[in-house]
SEZA-194222 format. One record per residue (C-alpha): residue in one letter; y, z negated, x. Coordinates in steps of 0.1 Angstrom, whole numbers, plus 5000, padded with zeros to 4 digits. Example, Ala and Ser with C-alpha at 12.3 -4.5 7.8 and 13.67 -1.06 7.14 Angstrom:
<nodes>
A495549225123S498949295137
</nodes>
This chain:
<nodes>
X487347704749X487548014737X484948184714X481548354736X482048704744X479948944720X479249254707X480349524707X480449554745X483549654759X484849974773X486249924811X488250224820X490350234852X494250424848X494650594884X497750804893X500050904918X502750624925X506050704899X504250894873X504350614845X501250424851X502650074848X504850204821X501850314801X499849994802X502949844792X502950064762X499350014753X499649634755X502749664728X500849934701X497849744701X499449474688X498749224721X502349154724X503849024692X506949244683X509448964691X507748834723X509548834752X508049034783X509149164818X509349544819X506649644841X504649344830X501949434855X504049474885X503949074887X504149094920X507649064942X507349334964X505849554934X509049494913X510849544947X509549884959X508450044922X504850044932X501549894923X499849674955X497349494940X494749544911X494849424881X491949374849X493749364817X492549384782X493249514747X491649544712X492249874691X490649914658X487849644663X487149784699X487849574731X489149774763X489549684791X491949844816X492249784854X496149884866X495350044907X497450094932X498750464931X498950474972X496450524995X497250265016X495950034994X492750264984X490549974994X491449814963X490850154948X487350184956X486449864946X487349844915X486250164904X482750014904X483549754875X484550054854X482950324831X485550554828X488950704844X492250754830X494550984852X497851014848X500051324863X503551434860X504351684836X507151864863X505451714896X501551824884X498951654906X500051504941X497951434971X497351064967X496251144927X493751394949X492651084966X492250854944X490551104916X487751244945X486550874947X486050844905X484751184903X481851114932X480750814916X480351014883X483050854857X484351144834X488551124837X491151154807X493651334816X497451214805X500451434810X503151184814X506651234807X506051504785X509851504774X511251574807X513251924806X511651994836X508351944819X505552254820X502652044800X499952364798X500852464836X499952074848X496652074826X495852434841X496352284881X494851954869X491652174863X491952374894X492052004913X489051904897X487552244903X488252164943X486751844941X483351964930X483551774895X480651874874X480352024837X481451734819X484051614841X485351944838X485151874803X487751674804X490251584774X493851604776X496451424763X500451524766X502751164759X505750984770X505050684780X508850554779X509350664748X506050554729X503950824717X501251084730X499651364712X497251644713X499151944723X503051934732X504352094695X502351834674X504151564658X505451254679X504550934662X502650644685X499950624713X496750704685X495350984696X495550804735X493150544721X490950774704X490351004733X489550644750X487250534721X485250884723X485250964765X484650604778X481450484769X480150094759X479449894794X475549894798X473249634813X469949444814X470649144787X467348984794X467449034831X468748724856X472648704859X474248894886X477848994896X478949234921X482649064929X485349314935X488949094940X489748754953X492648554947X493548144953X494547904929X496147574936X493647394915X490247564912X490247714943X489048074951X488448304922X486348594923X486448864897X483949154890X482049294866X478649144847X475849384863X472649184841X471848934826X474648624807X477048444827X477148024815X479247794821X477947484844X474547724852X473447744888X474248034909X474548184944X475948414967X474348694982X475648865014X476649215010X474649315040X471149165024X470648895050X470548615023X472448335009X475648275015X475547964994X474347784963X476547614940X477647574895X479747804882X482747544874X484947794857X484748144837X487148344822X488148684804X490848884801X493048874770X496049104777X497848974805X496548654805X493148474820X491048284794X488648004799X485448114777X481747954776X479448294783X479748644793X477448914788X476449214810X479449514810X482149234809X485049154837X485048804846X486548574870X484548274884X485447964900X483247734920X482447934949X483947804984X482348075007X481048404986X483948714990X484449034983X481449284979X478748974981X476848914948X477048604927X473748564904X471148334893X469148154920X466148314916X467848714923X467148774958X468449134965X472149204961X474349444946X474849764966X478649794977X480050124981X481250175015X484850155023X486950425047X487450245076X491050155088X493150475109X496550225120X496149925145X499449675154X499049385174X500549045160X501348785189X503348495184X507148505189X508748435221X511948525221X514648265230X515548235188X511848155184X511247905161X514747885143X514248025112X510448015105X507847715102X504647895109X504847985143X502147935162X499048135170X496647905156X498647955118X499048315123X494748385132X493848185097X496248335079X495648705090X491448575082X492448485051X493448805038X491348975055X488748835038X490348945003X491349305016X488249485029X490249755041X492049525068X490349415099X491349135123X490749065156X491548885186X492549115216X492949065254X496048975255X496848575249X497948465212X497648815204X495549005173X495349315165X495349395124X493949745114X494749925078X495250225059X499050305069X502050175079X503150105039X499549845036X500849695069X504149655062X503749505027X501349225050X504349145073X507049135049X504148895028X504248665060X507548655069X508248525032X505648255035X507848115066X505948265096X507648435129X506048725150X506348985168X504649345159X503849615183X504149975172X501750125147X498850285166X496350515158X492850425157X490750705177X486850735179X484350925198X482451235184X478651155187X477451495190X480251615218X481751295234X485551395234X487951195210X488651195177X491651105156X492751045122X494651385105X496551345072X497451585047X501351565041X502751755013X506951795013X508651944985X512652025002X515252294990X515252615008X518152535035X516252275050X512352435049X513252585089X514252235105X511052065085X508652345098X510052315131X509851935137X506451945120X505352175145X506451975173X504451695161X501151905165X501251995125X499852285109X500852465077X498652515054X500852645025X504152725012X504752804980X508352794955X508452464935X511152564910X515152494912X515752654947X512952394966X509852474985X506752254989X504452305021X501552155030X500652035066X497451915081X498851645109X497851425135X498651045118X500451025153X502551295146X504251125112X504750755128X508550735128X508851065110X510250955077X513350845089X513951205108X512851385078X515551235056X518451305080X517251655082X516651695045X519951505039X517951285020X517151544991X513151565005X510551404995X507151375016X503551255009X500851215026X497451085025X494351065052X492551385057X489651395084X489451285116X490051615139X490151685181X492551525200X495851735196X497551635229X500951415237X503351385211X507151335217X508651135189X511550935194X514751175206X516750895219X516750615239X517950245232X520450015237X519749695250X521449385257X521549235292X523548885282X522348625253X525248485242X527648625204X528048995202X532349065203X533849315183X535849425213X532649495229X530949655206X534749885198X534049965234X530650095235X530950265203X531050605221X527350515237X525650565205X525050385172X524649985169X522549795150X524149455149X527449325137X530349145158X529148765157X525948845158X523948665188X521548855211X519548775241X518548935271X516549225265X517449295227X517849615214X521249615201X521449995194X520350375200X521750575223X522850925221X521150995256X517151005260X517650725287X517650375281X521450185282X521649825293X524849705283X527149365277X527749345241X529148955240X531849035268X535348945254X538949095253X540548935287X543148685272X546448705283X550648725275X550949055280X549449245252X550849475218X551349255186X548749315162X546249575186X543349395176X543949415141X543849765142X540649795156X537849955137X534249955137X531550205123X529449995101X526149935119X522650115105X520249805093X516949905099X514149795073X510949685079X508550005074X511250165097X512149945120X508149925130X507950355129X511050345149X510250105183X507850285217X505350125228X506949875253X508949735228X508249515196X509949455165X510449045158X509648935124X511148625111X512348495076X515948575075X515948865106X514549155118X515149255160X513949515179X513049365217X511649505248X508349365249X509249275287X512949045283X513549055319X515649405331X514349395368X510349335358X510849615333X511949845357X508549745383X506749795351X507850175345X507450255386X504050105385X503150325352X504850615368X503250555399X499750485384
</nodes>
């Protein structure tokens, strides 16, 4: 074991940002000028982004408590996801810290998602440092950022002293930060000094009973289910009694000895015999206590107010895969795997909800956006499990006062060259969007600001890339929820779908070319009902994509040599799910993505659409 944690307390400080701005980078850079990696150690780049999909899309999913020591002084820093799809593990952990770091771009300035992240730290009243990353850009405009930094907090009703805020200028690539832009570029001191001055010593009761609020859950194959949070009074021991509270104050969840307890030392997790109130700890030893209950002694009987989380604005329904390939590729198939699987995480994530629906082996999962989602499937479908996923749909609600519906509105902000600014407006529109602003953004681009039905962008990104010639670059992030603005047309095209099952020929596929464009390669098999395609009609095409060239004698040497197929367009995940209707589904297995009509058969589809047409 490790020595007991003393004084002096520690300084928690949270590092928020918009996603690409350097966060991970800087943590990295921290860990290495503090001296908590040794200069010949070996470490990842990105060291936080432990994660697969994290290294794979450049982003930060989930949380992460670090911790440093810088003249004498222990910090500790917890890495957050810079997207608001994964806000939920925003909010929580901004209540096991003291203090915020936020990071901005010195040529972007401050994006929407920093505006979301930063109007959470600023309402629970922790003063921000302010970082100008990538100060060495040639693009950079250091005093210009700081000034529209300062305007954002002005927006966001910060107070005196968060208006007070200090401002560093660094490069987190290269190593150093500094006071203003001309001073002299050595190493990341005056970063840790703004830290040691603006971030305050945790507080708490000493001499009061032991309680935890716990903010993060994770498994381990050998002590079970940790919980991490932050000491709120009192000294955590080793082997002492505790129990859980529910978050909702209607008692015990259970009692039980605190098996296992740990700090954080850098990146790693250390066993230690105590913890004192203002520390991050992780606990073992609990089998039922989750997120947002309170651990503490037995004799604590009122829990740990929770903030409140934003409730979920997406739905999709998960059912269990019946296609005629089901269960060729995958192990975890049936509905009874998929329900305590989607529970599980769940119960980690507080910003997902589960639950069952009407429909048989079917569960509908509601989150923050299609990104939160589609990092959950892509989870799955590496763990061995096969589904199918309906279209993203938006969550609506009922207005109290008036009765008529609600629905979720996000704030998108698109920064495209000049050319293109006409087709964006204009497809925008169409979707029910409003502009709100449009403004130059330097080097021949524009950046508007809409205020959009979450409807309206579902399937969007893929549009807005074709039209941008992939030279834009869109964010958005929940707004309000707002009236009902009426049907939205999204999808220009129709599909093509296979009528046969059987091995897609090239000859076919040569043939039909002229339909529209394919999804699938020759040798590819298919089944009845498989979308093999879109079409460059708004009608749907049923077609036979395994028929063969007729074999015969009299036939040109060397014609089918010379035929020559367009390569097809391979959908991802994120847009493959954006891109079906609503009477189709996207099947999700370990080695394949399809797109399907929910309804296989060709004549009980077409009784479906007269019945919905008729009704």
């Amino acid at each position: 074991m490790t020595d007991t944690l003393k004084a002096p307390a520690p300084r928690n400080l949270a590092i928020i940002a918009h996603v690409d701005h350097g966060k991970t980078t800087l943590v990295d850079q921290l860990f290495w000028q503090s001296g908590t990696f040794r200069a010949n150690q070996q470490v990842a780049e990105r060291a936080l982004d432990s994660n697969d999909q994290e290294r794979e899309r450049g982003i930060t999913i989930l949380a992460k408590c670090t911790s440093v020591m810088w003249n004498g002084e222990r910090i500790n820093i917890v890495d957050t996801p810079g997207h608001a799809d994964f806000g939920g593990e925003v909010e929580r952990i901004l209540s096991m810290v003291d203090g915020v770091l936020l990071l901005v771009d010195a040529a972007e300035g401050p994006m929407p998602q920093t505006k979301f992240v930063l109007l959470k730290a600023l309402a629970k009243g922790l003063k921000p440092i302010v970082v100008v990353n990538k100060a060495d850009k040639p693009s950079a405009r250091p005093w210009e950022v700081q000034a529209e930094v300062f305007d954002l907090f002005a927006n966001l009703d910060a107070d005196e002293d968060q208006l007070d805020f200090p401002t560093v200028f660094a490069s987190a690539t290269q190593g150093w930060a500094v006071d203003r832009p001309e001073d002299a570029r050595e190493d990341f001191a005056p970063l840790f000094r703004a830290i040691l001055n603006r971030v305050p010593t945790a507080e708490g009761d000493p001499d009061a009973p032991f309680s935890m609020l716990a903010t993060t859950i994770e498994s381990d194959p050998y002590l079970g289910r940790i919980l991490t949070g932050r000491v709120h009074s009192g000294t955590a021991k080793v082997n002492m009694p505790i129990k859980g509270l529910a978050r909702d104050g209607s008692g015990s969840t259970e009692t039980a000895r605190l098996a296992k307890l740990f700090a954080y030392r850098g990146l790693s997790r250390e066993p230690v015999e105590s913890a004192e109130a203002g520390d991050i700890i992780a606990v073992a030893g609990l089998q039922h206590t989750t997120v947002a209950d309170t651990i503490a002694d037995p004799s604590v009987t009122t829990p740990i107010p929770s903030d409140p989380i934003d409730p979920p604005t997406l739905a999709m329904t998960f059912t269990v895969n019946d296609s005629p390939f089901a269960g060729k590729e995958g192990d975890k198939v049936t509905s009874r795997l998929i329900k305590a699987r989607l529970e599980r995480e769940a119960e980690g994530n507080v910003s997902l909800s589960v639950r069952e629906t009407a429909e048989k082996d079917a569960y509908e999962v509601a989150g923050r956006g299609e990104l939160q989602l589609g990092v959950l499937i892509e989870t799955l479908r590496r763990e061995g499990f096969e589904m199918s996923i309906s279209r993203p749909r938006v969550i609506f609600r009922d207005d109290p006062e008036t009765g008529k519906t609600l629905e979720p509105y996000e704030y998108v902000q698109v920064d495209v060259d000049e050319g293109y600014s006409g087709v964006v407006v204009e497809n925008l529109n169409q979707r029910k969007g409003e502009m709100l602003d449009m403004q130059p953004s330097g080097g021949g681009k524009l950046r508007l600001a809409f205020r959009i039905p979450a409807r309206g962008l579902i399937g969007y990104h893929g549009d807005f890339l074709t039209d941008t010639r992939g030279t834009g670059i869109m964010h958005a992030v929940f707004d309000s929820y707002g009236p009902y603005a009426g049907a939205i047309h999204t999808r220009r095209n129709g599909v093509i779908v296979s009528q046969e099952q059987g091995q897609a020929s090239a000859y076919s596929i040569w043939n039909l070319e002229d339909r529209g464009i394919f999804f699938i390669d020759p040798g590819e098999k298919v089944y009845q009902g498989m979308i093999i395609g879109e079409h460059n009609r708004p009608m749907e095409l049923e077609v036979n994509p395994t028929k063969a060239k007729q074999l015969s004698n009299v036939r040109a040497s060397g014609k089918d040599e010379a035929m020559k197929l367009t390569p097809p367009r391979r959908l991802k995940l994120e847009q493959a799910l954006s891109y079906i209707s609503d009477d189709e589904l996207v099947e999700v297995t370990p080695k394949s993505l399809r797109l399907r009509k929910k309804t296989l058969d060709p004549h009980q589809r077409k009784r479906e659409t007269k019945m919905r047409e008729a009704g």
